[in-house]
C-alpha positions in Angstrom: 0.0 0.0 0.0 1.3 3.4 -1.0 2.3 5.6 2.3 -0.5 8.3 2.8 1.7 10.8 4.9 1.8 14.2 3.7 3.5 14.9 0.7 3.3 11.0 -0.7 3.0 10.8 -3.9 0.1 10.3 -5.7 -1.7 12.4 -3.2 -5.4 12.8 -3.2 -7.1 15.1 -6.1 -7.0 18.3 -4.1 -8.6 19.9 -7.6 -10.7 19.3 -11.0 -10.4 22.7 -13.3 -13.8 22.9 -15.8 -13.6 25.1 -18.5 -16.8 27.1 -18.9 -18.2 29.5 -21.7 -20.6 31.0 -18.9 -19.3 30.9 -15.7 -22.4 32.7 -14.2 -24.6 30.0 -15.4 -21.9 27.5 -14.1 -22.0 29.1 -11.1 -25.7 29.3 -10.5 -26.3 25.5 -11.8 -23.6 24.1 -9.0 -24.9 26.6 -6.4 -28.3 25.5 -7.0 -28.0 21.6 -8.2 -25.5 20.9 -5.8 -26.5 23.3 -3.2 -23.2 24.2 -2.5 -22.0 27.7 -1.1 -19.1 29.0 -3.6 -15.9 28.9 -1.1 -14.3 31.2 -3.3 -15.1 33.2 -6.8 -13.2 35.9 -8.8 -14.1 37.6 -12.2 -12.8 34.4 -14.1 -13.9 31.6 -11.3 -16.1 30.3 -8.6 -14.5 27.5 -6.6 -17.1 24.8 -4.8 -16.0 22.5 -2.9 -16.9 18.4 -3.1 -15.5 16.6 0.3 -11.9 16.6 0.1 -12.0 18.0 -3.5 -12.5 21.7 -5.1 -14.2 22.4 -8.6 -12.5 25.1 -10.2 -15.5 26.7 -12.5 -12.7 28.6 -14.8 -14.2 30.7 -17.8 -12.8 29.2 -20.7 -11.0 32.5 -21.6 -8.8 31.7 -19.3 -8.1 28.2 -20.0 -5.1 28.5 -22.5 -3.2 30.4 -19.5 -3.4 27.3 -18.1 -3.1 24.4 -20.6 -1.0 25.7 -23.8 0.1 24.9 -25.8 -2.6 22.0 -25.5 -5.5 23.8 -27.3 -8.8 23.9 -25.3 -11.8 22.2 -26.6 -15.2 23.1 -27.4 -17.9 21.8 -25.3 -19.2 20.1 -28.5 -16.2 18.2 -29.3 -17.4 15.4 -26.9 -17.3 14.1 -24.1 -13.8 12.7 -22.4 -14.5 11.9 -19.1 -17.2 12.2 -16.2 -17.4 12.9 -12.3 -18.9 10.4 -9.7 -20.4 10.9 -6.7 -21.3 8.6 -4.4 -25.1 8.9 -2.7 -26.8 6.6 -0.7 -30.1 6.8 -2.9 -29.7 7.2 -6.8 -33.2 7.0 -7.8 -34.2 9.4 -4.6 -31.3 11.7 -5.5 -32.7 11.9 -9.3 -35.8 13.1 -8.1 -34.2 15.9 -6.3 -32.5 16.7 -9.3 -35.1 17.0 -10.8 -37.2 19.1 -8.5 -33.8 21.3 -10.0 -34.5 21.3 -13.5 -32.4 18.9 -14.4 -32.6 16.8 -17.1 -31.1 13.3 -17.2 -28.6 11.9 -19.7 -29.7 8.0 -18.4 -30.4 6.0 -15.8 -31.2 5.5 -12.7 -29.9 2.3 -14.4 -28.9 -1.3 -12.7 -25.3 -1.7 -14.5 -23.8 -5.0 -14.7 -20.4 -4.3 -12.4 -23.2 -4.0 -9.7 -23.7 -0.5 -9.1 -26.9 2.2 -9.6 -26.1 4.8 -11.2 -27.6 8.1 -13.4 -25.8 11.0 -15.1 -26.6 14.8 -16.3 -24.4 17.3 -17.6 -23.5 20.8 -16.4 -23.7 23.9 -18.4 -20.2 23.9 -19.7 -20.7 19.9 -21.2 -19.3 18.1 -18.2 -20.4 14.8 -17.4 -21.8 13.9 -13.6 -22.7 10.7 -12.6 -24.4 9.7 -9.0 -23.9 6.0 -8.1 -25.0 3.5 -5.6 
């Protein structure tokens, strides 16, 4: 087992950066989805944070500052990769999301590794998943 002490290396994700073309919509979809106070926000971010781990909403006019000379992707280009979260009740949990105005990609579907799950996608094209 790899030693957890401070500095060990892989460490846990302190931070996912998502590029977004509106950040105030970002912003008031994880505020309100998630219901999540923003723990911090500038004029090109709002910072939530999940347990142990922030999302970086970062408008995507900032995003080469970041990533060049990698070229950013449109949200269109399709999709690379998702987020989990873990709840204890998928099919109660899509209710509430609902409740939010938000509309499912799938699910809640039994899949066959064993787990519940159901996925949506935020304003800027990211993929979220819940799963039981």
């Amino acid at each position: 087992m790899a030693d957890e002490s401070a500095g060990a290396w892989p460490g846990a994700i302190a931070a996912v950066t998502l590029f977004v073309e509106d950040l105030a919509e970002a912003r008031r979809f994880y505020a309100e989805v998630f219901g999540l106070p923003v723990h911090y926000e500038d004029e090109h971010s709002a910072v939530f944070v999940f347990g142990a781990t922030m999302i970086n909403l970062l408008a995507v006019g900032e995003a080469p500052g970041l990533v060049a000379p990698a070229p950013v992707a449109r949200p269109d280009a399709g999709v690379r990769f998702q987020l989990t979260l873990g709840v204890d009740d998928v099919d109660a949990t899509c209710a509430q999301l609902r409740e939010r105005g938000v509309e499912l990609l799938n699910g809640p579907v039994d899949r066959p590794w064993g787990i519940r799950t159901a996925s949506f996608r935020d304003p800027g094209g990211h993929i979220w998943e819940i799963a039981h």
